[in-house]
KEKOL-252914 format. One line per 5 residues: number of its first residue (from 1); their letters; for each residue x, y, z negated of C-alpha. Coordinates in steps of 0.1 Angstrom, whole numbers, plus 5000, padded with zeros to 4 digits. Layout:
BEGIN
NUM = A = X/Y/Z ~ ... .
END
This chain:
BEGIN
1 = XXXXX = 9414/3912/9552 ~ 9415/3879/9569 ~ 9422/3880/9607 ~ 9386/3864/9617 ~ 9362/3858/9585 .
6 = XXXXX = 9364/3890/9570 ~ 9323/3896/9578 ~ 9316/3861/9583 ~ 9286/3846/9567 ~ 9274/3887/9562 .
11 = XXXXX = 9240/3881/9569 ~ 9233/3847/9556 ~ 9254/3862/9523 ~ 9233/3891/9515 ~ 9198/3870/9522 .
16 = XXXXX = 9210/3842/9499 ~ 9226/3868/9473 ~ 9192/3884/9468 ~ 9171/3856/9465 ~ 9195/3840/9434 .
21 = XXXXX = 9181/3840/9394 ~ 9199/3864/9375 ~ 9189/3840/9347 ~ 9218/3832/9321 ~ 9235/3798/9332 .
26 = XXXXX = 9243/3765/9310 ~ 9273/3761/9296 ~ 9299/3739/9315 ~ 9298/3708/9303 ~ 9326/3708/9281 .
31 = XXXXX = 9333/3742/9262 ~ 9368/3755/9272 ~ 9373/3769/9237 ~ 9361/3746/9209 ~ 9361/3777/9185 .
36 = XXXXX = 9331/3799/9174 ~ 9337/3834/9184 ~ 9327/3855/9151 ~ 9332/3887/9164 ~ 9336/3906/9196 .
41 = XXXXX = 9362/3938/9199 ~ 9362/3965/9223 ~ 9388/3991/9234 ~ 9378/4025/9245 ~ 9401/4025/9277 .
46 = XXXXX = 9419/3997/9298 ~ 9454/4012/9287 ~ 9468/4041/9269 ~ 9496/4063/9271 ~ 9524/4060/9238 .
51 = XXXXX = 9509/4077/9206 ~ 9474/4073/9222 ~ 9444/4072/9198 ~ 9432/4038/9205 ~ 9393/4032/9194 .
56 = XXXXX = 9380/4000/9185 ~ 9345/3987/9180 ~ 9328/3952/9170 ~ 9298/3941/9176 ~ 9292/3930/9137 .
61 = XXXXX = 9302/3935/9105 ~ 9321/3910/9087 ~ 9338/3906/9052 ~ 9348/3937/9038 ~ 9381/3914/9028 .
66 = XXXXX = 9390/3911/9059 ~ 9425/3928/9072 ~ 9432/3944/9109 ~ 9466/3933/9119 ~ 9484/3946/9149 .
71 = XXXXX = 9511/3927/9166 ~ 9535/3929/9191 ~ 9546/3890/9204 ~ 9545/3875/9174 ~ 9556/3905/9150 .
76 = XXXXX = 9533/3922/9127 ~ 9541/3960/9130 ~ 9507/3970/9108 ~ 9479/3957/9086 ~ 9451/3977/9072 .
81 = XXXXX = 9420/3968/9049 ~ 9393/3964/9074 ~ 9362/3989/9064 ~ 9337/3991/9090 ~ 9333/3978/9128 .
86 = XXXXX = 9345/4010/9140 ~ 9381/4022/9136 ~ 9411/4039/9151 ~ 9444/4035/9154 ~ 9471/4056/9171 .
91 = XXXXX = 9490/4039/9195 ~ 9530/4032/9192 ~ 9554/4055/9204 ~ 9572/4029/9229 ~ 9561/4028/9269 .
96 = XXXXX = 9554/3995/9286 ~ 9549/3977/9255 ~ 9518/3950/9248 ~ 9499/3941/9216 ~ 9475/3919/9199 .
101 = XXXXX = 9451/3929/9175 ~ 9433/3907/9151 ~ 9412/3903/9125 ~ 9419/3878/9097 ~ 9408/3863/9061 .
106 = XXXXX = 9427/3842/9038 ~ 9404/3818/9025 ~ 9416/3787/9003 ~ 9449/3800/9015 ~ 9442/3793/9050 .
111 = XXXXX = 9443/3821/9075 ~ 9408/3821/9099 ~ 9404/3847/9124 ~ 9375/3861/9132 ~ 9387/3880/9165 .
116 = XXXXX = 9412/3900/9187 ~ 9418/3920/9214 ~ 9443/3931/9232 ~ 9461/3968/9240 ~ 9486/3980/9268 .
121 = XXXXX = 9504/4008/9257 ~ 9518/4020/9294 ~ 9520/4053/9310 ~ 9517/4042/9344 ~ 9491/4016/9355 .
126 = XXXXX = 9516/3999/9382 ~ 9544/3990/9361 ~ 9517/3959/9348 ~ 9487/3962/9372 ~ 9454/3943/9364 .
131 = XXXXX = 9438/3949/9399 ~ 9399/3946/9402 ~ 9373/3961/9428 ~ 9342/3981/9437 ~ 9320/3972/9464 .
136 = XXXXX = 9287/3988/9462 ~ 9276/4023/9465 ~ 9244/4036/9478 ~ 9227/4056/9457 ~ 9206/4026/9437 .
141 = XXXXX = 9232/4026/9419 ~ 9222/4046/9385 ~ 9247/4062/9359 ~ 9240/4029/9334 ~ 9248/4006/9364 .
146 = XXXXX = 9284/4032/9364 ~ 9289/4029/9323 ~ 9281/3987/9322 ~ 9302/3977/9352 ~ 9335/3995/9337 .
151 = XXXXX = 9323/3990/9304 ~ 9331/3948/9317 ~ 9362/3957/9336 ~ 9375/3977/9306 ~ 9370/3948/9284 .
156 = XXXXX = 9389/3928/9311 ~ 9419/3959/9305 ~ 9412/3961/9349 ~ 9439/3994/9352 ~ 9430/4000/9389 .
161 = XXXXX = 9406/3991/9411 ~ 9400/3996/9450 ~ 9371/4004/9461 ~ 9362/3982/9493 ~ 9341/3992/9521 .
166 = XXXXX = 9332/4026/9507 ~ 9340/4046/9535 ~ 9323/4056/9567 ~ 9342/4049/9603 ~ 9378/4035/9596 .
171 = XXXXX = 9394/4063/9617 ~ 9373/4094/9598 ~ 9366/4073/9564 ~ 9347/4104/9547 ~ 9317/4116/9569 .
176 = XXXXX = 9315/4155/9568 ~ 9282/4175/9570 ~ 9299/4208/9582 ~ 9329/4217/9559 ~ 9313/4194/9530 .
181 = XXXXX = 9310/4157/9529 ~ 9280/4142/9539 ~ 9252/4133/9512 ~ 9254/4096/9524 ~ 9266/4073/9555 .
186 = XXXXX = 9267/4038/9562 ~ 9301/4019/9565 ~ 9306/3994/9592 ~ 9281/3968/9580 ~ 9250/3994/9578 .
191 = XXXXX = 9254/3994/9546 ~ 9247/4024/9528 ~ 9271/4047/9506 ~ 9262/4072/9485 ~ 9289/4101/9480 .
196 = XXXXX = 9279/4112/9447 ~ 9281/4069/9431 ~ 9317/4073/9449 ~ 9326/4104/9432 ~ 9308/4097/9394 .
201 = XXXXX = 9326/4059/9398 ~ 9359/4077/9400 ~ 9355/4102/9372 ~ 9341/4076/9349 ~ 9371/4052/9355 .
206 = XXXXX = 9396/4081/9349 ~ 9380/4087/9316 ~ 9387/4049/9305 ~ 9425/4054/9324 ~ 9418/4028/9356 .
211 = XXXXX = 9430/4044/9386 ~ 9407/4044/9415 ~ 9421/4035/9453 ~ 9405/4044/9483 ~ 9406/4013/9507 .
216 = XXXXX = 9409/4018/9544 ~ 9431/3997/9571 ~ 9459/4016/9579 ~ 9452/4011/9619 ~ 9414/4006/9619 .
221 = XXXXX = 9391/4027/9648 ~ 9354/4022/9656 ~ 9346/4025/9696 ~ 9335/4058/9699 ~ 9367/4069/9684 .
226 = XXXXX = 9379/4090/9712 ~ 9348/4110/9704 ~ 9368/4121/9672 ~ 9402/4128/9686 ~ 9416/4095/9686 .
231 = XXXXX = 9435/4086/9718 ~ 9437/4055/9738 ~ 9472/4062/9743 ~ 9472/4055/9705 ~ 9461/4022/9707 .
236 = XXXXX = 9474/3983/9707 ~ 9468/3962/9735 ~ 9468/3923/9743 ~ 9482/3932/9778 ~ 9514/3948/9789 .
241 = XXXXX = 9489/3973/9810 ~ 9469/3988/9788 ~ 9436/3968/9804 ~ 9429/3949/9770 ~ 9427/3968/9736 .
246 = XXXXX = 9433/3945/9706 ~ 9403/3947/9686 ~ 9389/3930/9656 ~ 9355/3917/9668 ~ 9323/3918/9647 .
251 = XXXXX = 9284/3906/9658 ~ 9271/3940/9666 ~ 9234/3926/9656 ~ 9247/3939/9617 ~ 9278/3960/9626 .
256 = XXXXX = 9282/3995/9641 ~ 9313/3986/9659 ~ 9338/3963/9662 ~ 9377/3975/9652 ~ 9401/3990/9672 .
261 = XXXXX = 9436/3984/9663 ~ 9458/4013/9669 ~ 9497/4015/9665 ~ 9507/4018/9633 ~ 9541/4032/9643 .
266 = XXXXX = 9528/4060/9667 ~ 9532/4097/9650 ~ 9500/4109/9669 ~ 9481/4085/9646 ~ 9497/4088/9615 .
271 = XXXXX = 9496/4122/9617 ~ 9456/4124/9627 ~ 9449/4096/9595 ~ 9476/4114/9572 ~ 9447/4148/9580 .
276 = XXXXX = 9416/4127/9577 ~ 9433/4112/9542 ~ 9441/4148/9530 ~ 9406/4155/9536 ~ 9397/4127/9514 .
281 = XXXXX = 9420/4134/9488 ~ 9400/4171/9490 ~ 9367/4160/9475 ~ 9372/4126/9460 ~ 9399/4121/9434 .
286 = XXXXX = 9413/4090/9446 ~ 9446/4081/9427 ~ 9459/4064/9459 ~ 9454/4048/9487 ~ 9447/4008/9491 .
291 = XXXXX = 9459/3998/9526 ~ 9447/3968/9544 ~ 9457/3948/9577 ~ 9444/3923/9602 ~ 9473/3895/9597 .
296 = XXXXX = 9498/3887/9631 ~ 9479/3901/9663 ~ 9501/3881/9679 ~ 9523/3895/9709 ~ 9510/3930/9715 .
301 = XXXXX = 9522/3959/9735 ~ 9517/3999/9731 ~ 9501/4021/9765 ~ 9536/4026/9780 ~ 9536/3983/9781 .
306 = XXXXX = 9562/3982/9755 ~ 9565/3951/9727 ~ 9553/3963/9693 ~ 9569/3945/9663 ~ 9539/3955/9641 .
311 = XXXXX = 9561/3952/9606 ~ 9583/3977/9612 ~ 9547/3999/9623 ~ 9542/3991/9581 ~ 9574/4004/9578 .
316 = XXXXX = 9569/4037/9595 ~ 9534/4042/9585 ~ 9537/4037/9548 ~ 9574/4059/9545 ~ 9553/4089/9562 .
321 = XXXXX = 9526/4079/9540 ~ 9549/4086/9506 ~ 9563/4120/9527 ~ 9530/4130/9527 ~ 9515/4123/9495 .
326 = XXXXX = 9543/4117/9470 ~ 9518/4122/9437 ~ 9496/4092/9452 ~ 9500/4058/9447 ~ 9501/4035/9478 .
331 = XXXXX = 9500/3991/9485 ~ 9494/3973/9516 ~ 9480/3939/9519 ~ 9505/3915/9533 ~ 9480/3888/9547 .
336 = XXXXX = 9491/3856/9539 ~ 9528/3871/9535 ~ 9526/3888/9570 ~ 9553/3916/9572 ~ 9560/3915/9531 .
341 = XXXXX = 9598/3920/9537 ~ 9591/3955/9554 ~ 9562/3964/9526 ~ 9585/3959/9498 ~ 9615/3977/9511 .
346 = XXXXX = 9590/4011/9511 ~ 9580/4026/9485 ~ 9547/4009/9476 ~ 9537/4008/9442 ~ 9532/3965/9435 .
351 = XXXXX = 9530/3936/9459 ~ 9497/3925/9468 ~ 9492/3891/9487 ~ 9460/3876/9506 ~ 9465/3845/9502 .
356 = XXXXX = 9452/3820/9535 ~ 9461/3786/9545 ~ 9484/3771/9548 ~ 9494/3785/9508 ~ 9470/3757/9492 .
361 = XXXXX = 9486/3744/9468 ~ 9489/3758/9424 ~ 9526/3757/9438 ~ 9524/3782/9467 ~ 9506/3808/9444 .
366 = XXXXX = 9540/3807/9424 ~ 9559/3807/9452 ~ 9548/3835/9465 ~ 9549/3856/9436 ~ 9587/3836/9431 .
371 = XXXXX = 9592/3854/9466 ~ 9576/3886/9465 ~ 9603/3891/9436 ~ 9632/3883/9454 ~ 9626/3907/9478 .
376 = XXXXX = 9621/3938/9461 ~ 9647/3926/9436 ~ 9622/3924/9413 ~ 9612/3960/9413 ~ 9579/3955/9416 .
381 = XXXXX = 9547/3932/9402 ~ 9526/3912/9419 ~ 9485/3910/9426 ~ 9474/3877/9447 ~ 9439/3884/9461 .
386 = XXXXX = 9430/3842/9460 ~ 9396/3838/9466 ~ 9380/3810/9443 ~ 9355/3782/9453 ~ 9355/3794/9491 .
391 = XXXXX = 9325/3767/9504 ~ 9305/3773/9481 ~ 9305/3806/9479 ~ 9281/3803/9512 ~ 9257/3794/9491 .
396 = XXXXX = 9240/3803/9455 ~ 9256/3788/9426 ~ 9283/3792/9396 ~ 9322/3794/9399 ~ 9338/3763/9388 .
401 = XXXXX = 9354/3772/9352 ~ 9383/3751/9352 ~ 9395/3760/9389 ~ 9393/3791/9380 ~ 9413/3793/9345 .
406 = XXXXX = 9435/3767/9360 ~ 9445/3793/9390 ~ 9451/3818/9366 ~ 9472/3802/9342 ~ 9494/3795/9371 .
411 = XXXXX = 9495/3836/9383 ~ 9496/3849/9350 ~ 9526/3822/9339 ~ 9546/3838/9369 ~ 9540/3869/9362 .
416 = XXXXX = 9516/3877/9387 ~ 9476/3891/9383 ~ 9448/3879/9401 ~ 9422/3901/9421 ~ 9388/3888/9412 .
421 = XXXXX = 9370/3911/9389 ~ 9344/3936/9396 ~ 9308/3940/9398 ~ 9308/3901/9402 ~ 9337/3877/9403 .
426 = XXXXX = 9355/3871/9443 ~ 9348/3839/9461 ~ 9351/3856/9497 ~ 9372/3882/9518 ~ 9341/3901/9518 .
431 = XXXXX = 9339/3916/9488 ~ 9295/3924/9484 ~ 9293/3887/9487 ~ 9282/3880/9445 ~ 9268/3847/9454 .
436 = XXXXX = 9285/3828/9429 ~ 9278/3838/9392 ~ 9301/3830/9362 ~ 9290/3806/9334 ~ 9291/3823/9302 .
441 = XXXXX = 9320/3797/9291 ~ 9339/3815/9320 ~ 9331/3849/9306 ~ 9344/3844/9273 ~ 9375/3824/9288 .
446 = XXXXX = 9384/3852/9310 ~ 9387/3874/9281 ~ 9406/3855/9264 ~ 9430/3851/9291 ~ 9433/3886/9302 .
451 = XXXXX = 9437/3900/9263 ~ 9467/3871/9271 ~ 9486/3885/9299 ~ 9482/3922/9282 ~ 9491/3906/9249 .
456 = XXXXX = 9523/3894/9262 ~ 9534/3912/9293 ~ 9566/3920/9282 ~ 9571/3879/9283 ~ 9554/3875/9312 .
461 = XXXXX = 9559/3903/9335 ~ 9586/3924/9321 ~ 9619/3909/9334 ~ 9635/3876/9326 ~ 9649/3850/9348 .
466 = XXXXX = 9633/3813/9354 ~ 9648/3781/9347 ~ 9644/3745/9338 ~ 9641/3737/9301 ~ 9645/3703/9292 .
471 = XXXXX = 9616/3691/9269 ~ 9602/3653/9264 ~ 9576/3643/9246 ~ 9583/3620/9214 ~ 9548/3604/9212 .
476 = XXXXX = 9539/3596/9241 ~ 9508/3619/9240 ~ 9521/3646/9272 ~ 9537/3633/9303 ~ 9556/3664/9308 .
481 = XXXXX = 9573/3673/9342 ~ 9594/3703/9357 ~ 9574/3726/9378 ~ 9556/3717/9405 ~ 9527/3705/9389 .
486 = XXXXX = 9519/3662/9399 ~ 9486/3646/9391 ~ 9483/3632/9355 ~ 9511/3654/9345 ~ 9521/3688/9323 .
491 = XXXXX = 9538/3712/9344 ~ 9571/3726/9331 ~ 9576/3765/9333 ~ 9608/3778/9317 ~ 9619/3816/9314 .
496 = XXXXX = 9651/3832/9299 ~ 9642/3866/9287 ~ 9667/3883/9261 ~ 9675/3861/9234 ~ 9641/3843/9240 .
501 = XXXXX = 9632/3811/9258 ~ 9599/3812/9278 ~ 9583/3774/9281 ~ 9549/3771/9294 ~ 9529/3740/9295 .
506 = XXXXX = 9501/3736/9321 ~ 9481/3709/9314 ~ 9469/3691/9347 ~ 9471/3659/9334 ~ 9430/3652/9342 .
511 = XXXXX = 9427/3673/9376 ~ 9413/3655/9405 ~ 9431/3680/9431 ~ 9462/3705/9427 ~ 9445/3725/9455 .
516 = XXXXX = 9442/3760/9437 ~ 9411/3772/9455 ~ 9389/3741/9448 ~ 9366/3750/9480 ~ 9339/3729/9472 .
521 = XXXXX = 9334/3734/9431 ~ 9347/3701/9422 ~ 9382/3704/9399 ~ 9376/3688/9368 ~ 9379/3697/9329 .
526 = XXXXX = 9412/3690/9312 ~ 9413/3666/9287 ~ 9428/3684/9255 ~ 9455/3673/9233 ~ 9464/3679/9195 .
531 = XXXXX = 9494/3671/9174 ~ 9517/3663/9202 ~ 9552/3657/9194 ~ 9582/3671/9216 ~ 9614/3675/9215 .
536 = XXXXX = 9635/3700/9234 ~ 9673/3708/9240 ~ 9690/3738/9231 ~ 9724/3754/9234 ~ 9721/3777/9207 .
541 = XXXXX = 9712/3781/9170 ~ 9672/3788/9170 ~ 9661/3812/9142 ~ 9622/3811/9152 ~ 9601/3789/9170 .
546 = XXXXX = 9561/3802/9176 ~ 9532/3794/9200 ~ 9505/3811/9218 ~ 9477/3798/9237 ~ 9445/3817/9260 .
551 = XXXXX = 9427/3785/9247 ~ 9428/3785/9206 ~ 9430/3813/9178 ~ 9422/3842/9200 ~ 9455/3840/9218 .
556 = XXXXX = 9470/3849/9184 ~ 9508/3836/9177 ~ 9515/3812/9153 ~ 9546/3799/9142 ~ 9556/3765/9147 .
561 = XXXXX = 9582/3747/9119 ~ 9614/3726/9137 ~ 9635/3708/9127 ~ 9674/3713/9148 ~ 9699/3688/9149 .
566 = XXXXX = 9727/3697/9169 ~ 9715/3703/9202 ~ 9679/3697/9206 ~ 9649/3708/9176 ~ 9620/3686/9174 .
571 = XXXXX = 9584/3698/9162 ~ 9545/3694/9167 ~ 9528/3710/9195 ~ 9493/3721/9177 ~ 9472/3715/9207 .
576 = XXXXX = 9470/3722/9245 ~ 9441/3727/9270 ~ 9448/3746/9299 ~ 9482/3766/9289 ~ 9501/3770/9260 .
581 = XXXXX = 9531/3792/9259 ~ 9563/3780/9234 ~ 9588/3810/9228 ~ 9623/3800/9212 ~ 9640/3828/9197 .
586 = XX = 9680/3819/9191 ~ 9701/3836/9165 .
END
């Protein structure tokens, strides 16, 4: 939650939002993925545990000579005979492990595929979370609204998802009607939340294994507060006096109250929210709790007039947090970075970074990711919460496809995931706001990229150390360059991971800005490339040299012939759009 816009735009954003055509958008003007998709598969669940019974389904039949091949990086482990656009398969015995599935025909001895999908076999959603969100609830919402929104995210492998805004006051999130929760209640925006679409949300996602987190802020109160046992002497204050309570201020023309900001670090508080979360825990079966924060308050004092270093309150708060509820999970949103060090050294279960000006820049989404590494020695995997085409989001419209695969290549070539999947993609702070709609171009691209990261976690978010390869280009045809990313360039991304060597290529080479968040819907197409010639040094004997791309064959691998002499192997780069990935395997 951003210090001052979290609401902002609420009204106008919900007018606008309901006034919009649902009807299907063009295409983008240049298709991201030249390719004909002949088939579409589906997995049964986001992830599965090891020896899992995995289901698969198309949407048509194809030739009955086609075979199902499953893959781990570029390794066949299995083919069978396709018969029939349903199947099983039981799932590997190894944890933390990705594949790729495909389907493929030799014709005229040329391998065409016809599709893929991806499968995390991982018995604990954190260890490579896919982050997503819920933000509507009131009782409109029917069963089939339930079954088609996680029937998306599933396709989209989403493991986890917090569900924003769907709690009542911040300081007694579930309303009670007695000794039961209440049938409905209205969160701060009078918006209203139904307690059975909660509950049937959750059970639903557990039965396609994505966690569900309950989001709160970890120091939020409304104003009548005291009403419910919260004390002032509780609270943070702009004053060394206790004359001025540091609040969060919201128009009360659509809000019930603003938010009170109480000390994180006080025991009176965390021991009255740790109740109120037990009580949640009691009737909803949240997996965990999603925590969230106002940013730096600036220099703020407790009642007795004393200086409170708010980090270390994250500190405090989230150890007595894991004393109380070991069998949850737990993350807190470090705005913009704000008191990550202390976050990490707790025992949350992944990083998670809003990111806010000044962190602009393709480069400072790396960096941050780069950082939130180093300091939980990297223990622990990223989610950025980078919110896409930010001006225009004020108003109706579609997200811009290439800013948007462009952001993600960058997150997902570090190792990081991107919050922006739920009901609707994310363009605001304030999650409801689904003014922007994707083009289908952006649809299909997204699956491809996220069967991608799943595909080939253990390269991309399992481990490994970066570096800077050296590769040229022979032809002329790439103007290649070691990361950060210039204008008219390809960015250099190198990884040393085992006996493998990790190079990414990201193509920005046609973008008119190397601002990530592209405010204003304007970033540009890239211009693709085939048949590019490149050379790169080496220090070893290479034994294999394959490529994988979101962009072309499904993200399916392919192996690439070289030739070595000495210390550097030449070949032929088959093609590059957005992002290609290179992986050198030495003897």
């Amino acid at each position: 939650m951003k210090n001052s816009l979290k609401y902002l735009l609420l009204i106008v954003s919900i007018f606008i939002a309901c006034q919009k055509s649902e009807d299907n958008p063009a295409e983008s003007p240049i298709p991201v993925n030249s390719e004909n998709i002949v088939v579409s598969i589906e997995t049964d669940k986001a992830s599965y545990s090891p020896n899992d019974e995995v289901e698969f389904v198309m949407d048509k039949e194809i030739s009955s000579s086609a075979i199902i091949r499953y893959r781990h990086l570029n390794e066949t482990i299995e083919e069978v005979t396709y018969q029939g656009k349903s199947w099983k398969w039981k799932a590997p015995s190894k944890d933390f492990t990705g594949y790729m599935v495909d389907l493929y025909e030799m014709i005229d001895e040329q391998e065409v595929i016809y599709g893929s999908v991806a499968v995390d076999v991982s018995s604990d959603w954190t260890r490579f979370p896919r982050y997503g969100f819920l933000s509507k609830f009131d009782s409109d919402v029917s069963a089939e609204d339930i079954k088609t929104t996680l029937d998306l995210l599933t396709r989209y492998h989403i493991n986890g998802l917090q569900y924003y805004d769907w709690h009542n006051k911040h300081h007694k999130p579930l309303k009670m009607d007695g000794n039961t929760p209440a049938a409905t209640w209205q969160d701060i925006a009078r918006r209203d939340v139904s307690f059975n679409t909660v509950k049937d949300y959750i059970q639903e996602a557990k039965s396609r294994n994505i966690s569900s987190m309950s989001y709160n802020l970890l120091y939020g109160a409304w104003e009548d507060c005291e009403l419910d046992g919260v004390a002032k002497e509780w609270m943070v204050y702009n004053d060394d006096n206790h004359q001025n309570i540091n609040r969060h201020e919201l128009d009360h023309n659509w809000a019930l109250s603003d938010i009170l900001v109480v000390n994180p670090a006080n025991e009176n508080w965390q021991d009255y929210i740790m109740a109120q979360t037990e009580n949640i825990y009691q009737f909803l079966d949240f997996d965990g709790w999603h925590l969230d924060q106002l940013g730096d308050r600036g220099n703020v004092y407790d009642y007795q007039g004393n200086s409170i270093d708010l980090k270390q309150g994250y500190y405090s708060f989230l150890t007595g947090l894991r004393q109380n509820f070991p069998d949850k999970r737990m993350v807190l949103n470090a705005v913009n970075q704000f008191g990550q060090a202390q976050i990490l050294s707790t025992e949350v279960d992944f990083a998670y970074t809003e990111v806010w000006f000044p962190n602009e820049k393709y480069n400072d989404l790396a960096q941050i990711i780069l950082d939130n590494n180093a300091l939980c020695d990297n223990t622990k995997k990223t989610v950025l919460a980078a919110y896409m085409n930010y001006d225009l989001a004020n108003g109706t419209g579609y997200f811009n496809t290439p800013a948007v695969l462009y952001t993600d290549a960058v997150i997902f070539a570090f190792g990081g995931s991107h919050l922006e999947l739920g009901e609707h993609m994310l363009g605001k702070e304030y999650f409801p706001n689904n003014n922007l709609l994707m083009r289908s171009d952006l649809k299909t691209s997204l699956i491809a990229n996220y069967d991608f990261m799943v595909a080939y976690e253990n390269l991309l978010r399992d481990g490994g150390t970066f570096n800077s390869p050296q590769i040229s280009s022979t032809d002329g045809k790439l103007d290649l360059n070691a990361w950060p990313p210039q204008y008219n360039k390809v960015a250099v991304v190198g990884k040393k991971i085992g006996n493998r060597q990790i190079i990414h290529l990201l193509n920005f080479a046609n973008v008119t800005s190397l601002d990530w968040r592209d405010n204003s819907g304007t970033q540009t197409f890239p211009q693709p490339e085939e048949k590019c010639n490149l050379e790169i040094s080496v220090d070893k004997k290479v034994s294999k040299l394959w490529f994988a791309s979101p962009d072309t064959q499904f993200g399916t691998a392919s192996n690439i012939e070289f030739i070595q002499n000495d210390n550097k192997i030449a070949f032929q780069l088959p093609s590059l759009k957005y992002w290609d990935m290179l992986v050198l395997e030495y003897e």
